[in-house]
C-alpha positions as CSV (number, residue, x, y, z in Angstrom):
1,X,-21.0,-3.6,-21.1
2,X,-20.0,-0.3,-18.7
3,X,-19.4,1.9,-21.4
4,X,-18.7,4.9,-18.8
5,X,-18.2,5.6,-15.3
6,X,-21.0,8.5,-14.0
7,X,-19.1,11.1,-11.2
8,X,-22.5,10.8,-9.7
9,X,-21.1,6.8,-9.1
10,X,-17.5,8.0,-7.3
11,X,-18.6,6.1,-3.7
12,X,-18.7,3.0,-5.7
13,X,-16.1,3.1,-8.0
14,X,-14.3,3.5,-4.9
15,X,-15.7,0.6,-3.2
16,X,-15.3,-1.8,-6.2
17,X,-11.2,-0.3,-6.8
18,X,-10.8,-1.3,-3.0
19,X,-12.0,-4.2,-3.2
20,X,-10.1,-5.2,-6.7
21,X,-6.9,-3.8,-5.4
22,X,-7.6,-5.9,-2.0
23,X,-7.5,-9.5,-3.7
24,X,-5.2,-8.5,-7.4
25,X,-3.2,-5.2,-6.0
26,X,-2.2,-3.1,-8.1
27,X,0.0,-4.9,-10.1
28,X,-2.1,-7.5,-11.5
29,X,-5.0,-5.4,-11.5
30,X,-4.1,-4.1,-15.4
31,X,-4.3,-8.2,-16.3
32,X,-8.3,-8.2,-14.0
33,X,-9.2,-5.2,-16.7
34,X,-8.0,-6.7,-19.2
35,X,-10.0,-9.7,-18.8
36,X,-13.1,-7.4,-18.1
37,X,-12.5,-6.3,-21.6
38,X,-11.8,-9.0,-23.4
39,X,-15.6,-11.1,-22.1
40,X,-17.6,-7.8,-23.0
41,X,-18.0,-6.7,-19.2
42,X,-16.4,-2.7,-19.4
43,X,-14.6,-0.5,-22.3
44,X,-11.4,0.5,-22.6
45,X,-12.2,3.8,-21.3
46,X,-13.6,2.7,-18.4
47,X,-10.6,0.4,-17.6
48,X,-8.5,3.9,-18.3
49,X,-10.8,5.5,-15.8
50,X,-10.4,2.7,-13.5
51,X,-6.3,2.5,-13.9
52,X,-6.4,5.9,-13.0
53,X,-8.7,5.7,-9.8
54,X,-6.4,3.0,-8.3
55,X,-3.7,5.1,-8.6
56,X,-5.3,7.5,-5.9
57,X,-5.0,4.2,-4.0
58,X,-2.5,3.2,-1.0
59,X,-0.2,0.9,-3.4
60,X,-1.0,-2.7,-2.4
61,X,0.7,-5.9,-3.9
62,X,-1.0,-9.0,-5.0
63,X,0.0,-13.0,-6.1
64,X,-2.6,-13.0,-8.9
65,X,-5.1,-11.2,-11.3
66,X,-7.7,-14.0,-10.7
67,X,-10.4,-13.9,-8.3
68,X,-12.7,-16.5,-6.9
69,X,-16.3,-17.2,-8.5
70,X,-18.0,-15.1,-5.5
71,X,-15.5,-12.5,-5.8
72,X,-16.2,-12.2,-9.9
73,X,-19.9,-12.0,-8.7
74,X,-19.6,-9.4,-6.2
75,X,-17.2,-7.5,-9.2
76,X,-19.9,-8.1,-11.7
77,X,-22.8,-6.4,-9.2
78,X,-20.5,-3.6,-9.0
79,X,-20.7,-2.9,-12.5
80,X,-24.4,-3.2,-12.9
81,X,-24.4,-0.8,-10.1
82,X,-22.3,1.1,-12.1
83,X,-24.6,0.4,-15.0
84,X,-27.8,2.3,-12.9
85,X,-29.2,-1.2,-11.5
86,X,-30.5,-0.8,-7.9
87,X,-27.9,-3.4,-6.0
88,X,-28.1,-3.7,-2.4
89,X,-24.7,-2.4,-0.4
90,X,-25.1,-5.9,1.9
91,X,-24.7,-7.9,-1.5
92,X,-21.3,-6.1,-2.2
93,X,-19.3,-6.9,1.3
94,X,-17.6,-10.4,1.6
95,X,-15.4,-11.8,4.2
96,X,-12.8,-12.6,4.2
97,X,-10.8,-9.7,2.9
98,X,-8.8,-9.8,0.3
99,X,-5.0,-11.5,0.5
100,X,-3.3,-8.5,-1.0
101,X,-0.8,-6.9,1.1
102,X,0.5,-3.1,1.5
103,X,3.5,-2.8,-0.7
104,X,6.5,-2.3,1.0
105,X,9.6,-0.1,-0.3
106,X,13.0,-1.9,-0.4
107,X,15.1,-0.6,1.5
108,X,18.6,-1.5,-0.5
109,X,21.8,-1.1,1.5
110,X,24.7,0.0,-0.6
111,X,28.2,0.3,0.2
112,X,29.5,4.1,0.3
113,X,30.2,4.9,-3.6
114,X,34.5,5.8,-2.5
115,X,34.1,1.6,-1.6
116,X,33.0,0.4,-4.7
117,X,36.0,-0.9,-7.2
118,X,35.7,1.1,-10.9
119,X,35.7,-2.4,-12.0
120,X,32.5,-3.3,-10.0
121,X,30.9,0.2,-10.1
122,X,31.0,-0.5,-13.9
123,X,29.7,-3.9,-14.2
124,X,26.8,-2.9,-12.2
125,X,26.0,0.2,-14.4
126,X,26.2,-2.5,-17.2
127,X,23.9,-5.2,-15.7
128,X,21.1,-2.4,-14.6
129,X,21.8,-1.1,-18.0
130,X,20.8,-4.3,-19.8
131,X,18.3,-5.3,-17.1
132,X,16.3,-2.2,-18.2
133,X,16.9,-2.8,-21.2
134,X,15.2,-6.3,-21.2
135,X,12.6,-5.4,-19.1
136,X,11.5,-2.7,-21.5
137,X,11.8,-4.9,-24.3
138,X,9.5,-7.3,-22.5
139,X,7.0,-4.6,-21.9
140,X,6.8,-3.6,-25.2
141,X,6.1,-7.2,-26.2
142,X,3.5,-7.6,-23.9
143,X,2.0,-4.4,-24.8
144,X,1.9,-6.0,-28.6
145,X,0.5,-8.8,-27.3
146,X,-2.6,-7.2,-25.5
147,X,-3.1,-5.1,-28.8
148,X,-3.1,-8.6,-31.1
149,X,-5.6,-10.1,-28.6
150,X,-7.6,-6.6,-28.7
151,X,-7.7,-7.2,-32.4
152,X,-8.4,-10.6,-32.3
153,X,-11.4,-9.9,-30.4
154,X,-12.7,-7.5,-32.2
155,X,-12.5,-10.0,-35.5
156,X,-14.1,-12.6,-33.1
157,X,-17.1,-10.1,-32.5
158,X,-17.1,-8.9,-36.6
159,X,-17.4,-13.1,-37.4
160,X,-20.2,-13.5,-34.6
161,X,-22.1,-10.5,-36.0
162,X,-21.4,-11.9,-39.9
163,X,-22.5,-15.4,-38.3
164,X,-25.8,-14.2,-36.6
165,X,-26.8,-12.1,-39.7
166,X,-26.2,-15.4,-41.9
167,X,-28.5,-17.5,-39.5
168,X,-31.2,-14.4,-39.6
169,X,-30.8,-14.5,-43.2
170,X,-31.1,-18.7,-43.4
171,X,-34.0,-18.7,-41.2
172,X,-36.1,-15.9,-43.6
173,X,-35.0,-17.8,-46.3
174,X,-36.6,-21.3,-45.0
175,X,-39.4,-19.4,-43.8
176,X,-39.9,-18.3,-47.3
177,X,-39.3,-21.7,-48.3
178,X,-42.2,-23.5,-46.8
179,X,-44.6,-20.3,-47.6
180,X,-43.8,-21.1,-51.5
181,X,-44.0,-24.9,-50.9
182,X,-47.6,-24.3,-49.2
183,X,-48.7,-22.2,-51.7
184,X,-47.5,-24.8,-54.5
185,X,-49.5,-27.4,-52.2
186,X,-52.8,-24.7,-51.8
187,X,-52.6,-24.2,-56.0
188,X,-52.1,-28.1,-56.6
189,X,-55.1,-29.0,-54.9
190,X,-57.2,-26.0,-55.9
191,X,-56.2,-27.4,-60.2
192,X,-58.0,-30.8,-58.3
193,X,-60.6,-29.4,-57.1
194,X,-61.5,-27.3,-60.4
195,X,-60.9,-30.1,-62.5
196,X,-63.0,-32.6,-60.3
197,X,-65.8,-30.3,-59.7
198,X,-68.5,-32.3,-57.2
């Protein structure tokens, strides 16, 4: 796991955030991290770290937060890059770029505010009211939502720990097992062998 980003490593945080933010953009890139997180690949800090980097970046707009199976490989080099591993630049550049494009403001035309009815002006107020309103109620949501499954994996990784420190203890146990069960076989014949002198 990349527990920490190095300021020695800016140049390539910079070239893995590009190339992220080329094939997610920036909005999906906070679902990408989240992945990251959940299979063990960087920590929360880290993905803070990173958040924060891309917002230093030229905002650019993507269709999804999943990348192809060369693409997570080139991502993963990054990181052991990251990590101190000696990874060579040429295995970090793929073609083609990414799909993400440039984000692009809206330009929204509105009639001069002496056009609008009171009426109208007022039932828009209301719908952006309520819009907001649902959209930072689903935000909210989702945020509990990426907590529960933070939690969830954390319990996943207490029961794999509890589950690999049962096996360890199973294991010494059946070692100790057949050590007794030898040692019952070494003392049987041993009585034989005293009692049957040759």
């Amino acid at each position: 796991m990349l527990e920490e980003l190095d300021d020695n490593s800016k140049e390539t945080q910079t070239g893995w955030m590009r190339f992220l933010l080329e094939r997610v953009g920036h909005n999906n890139l906070p679902h990408l991290l989240d992945y990251y997180k959940s299979i063990g690949w960087i920590s929360d800090p880290v993905a803070q770290q990173l958040l924060l980097l891309a917002n230093e970046q030229k905002r650019i707009k993507g269709t999804s937060w999943t990348l192809s199976a060369k693409e997570q490989r080139i991502s993963r080099l990054y990181i052991e890059k990251l990590k101190g591993q000696d990874i060579d630049d040429l295995l970090l550049q793929v073609n083609p770029p990414g799909k993400a494009i440039p984000e692009q403001e809206k330009q929204i035309e509105t009639a001069p505010v002496e056009f609008i009815h009171p009426v109208e002006k007022t039932k828009m107020e209301f719908n952006i009211h309520r819009r907001d309103i649902t959209i930072g109620g689903l935000e909210k949501e989702l945020g509990k939502k990426y907590a529960q499954i933070e939690e969830l994996n954390a319990r996943i990784r207490e029961l794999e720990d509890e589950l690999l420190e049962k096996n360890n203890e199973l294991m010494k146990n059946k070692i100790y097992m057949e050590i007794m069960d030898q040692n019952t076989r070494i003392k049987k014949i041993a009585r034989k062998k005293s009692a049957n002198p040759s």
